[in-house]
N, C-alpha and C positions, 0 to 999 in steps of 0.2 A: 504494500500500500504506500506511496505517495502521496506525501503532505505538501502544504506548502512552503518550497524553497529547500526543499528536501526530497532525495533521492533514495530507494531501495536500494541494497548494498547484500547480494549473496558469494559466499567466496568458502569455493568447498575445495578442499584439501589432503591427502594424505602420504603416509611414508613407510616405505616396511622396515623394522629393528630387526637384527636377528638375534632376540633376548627373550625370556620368556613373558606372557602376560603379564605376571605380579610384579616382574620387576620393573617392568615402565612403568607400569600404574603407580608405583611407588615413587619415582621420579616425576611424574606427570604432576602427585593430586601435592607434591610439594611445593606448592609456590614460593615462597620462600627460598628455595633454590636453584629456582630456575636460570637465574642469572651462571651458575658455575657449569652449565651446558647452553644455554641460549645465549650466542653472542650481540654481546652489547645491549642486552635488555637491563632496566633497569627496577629494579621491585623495591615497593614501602610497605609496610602493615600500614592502612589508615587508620585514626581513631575511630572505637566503635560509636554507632549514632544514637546514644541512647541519653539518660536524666542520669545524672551521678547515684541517685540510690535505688534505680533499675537495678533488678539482679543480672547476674552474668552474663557477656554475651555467649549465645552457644557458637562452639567452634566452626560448624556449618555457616554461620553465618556471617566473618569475616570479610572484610574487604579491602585489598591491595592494589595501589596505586602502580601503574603499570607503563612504562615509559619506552616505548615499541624503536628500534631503530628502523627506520624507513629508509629512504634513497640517501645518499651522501648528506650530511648537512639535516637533514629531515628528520623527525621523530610524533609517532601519533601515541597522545595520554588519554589513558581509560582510567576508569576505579571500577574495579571485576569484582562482582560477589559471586564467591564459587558457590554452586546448589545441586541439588538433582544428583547427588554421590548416587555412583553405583557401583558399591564394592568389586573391584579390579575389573572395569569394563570400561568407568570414565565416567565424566562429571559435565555438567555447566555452567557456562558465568554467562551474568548481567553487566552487560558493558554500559559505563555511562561516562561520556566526553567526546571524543572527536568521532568517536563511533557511539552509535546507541543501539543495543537491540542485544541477541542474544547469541553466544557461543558455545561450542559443544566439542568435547574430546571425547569420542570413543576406540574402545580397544577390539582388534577382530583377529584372533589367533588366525595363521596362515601359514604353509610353507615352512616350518620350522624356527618359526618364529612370529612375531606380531604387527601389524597393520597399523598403524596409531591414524586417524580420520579427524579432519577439524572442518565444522561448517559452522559457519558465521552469516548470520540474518540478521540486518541491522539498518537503519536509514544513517547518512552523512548528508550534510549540505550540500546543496546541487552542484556551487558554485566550484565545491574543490572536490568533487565526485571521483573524476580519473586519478588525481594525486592519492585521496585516501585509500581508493581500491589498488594501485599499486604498491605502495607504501605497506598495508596491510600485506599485501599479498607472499611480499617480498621477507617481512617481520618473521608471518608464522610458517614461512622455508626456510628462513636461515634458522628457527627453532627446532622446525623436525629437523633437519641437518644436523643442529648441536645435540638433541636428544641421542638418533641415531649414531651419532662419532662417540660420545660419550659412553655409550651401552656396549657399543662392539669393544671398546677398547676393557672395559671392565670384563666384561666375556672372557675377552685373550688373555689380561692376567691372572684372572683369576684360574683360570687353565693351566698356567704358567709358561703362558709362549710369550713371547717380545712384542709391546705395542705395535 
């Protein structure tokens, strides 16, 4: 749907690891660490949004600030609520900033190893439409990229052969 001055934005994705399911999923629902396999991303814990004598927030419901490397010079900011946990198969986030709308990782065992899938439905401003969808596009492949370089090399030593 199309609003006004604002564009629909789908950007579906995927990458094969050769690691098992539980073990992306565990690098995946980390956010917080995604930065030491996703080049040049940047991640914050936001402050939770609540009245100071709310009780706790629950963990699910989190939100981290999310700083995308895009083209040279470029970078698109979200604040992600991760939801929709589905123990070792993948999650979603609530994107709100340069993108709005909804994102998804799931996991699909294959070929001796795992499928990681990212689809993103979200509107952007019309006016920077082709930059966001590039930019975006460009972020969450050099993540499957870091994810996948990351895992195979754990793979290998943990095996005890040479990166």
């Amino acid at each position: 749907m199309t609003t006004r001055g604002r564009l629909d934005l789908h950007v579906d994705d995927d990458g094969f690891v050769r690691a098992p399911a539980p073990l992306v999923y565990r690098r995946l629902s980390a956010v917080g660490d995604w930065p030491g396999w996703w080049p040049g991303l940047r991640v914050r814990p936001m402050p939770p949004e609540r009245a100071p004598d709310a009780p706790r927030q629950d963990p699910a419901d989190e939100v981290w600030a999310l700083d995308l490397p895009g083209a040279p010079l470029r970078r698109l900011r979200v604040a992600a609520r991760l939801h929709d946990w589905r123990h070792e198969q993948g999650f979603a986030l609530q994107l709100r900033g340069d993108v709005d709308g909804r994102a998804e990782f799931w996991l699909e065992v294959a070929g001796g190893g795992t499928v990681v899938h990212h689809l993103l439905t979200a509107e952007v401003p019309a006016a920077s439409f082709r930059r966001v969808q590039g930019d975006y596009r460009r972020a969450v492949r050099r993540g499957l990229w870091g994810l996948k370089d990351r895992l195979h090399l754990e793979s290998r030593t943990s095996a005890g052969l040479l990166p």
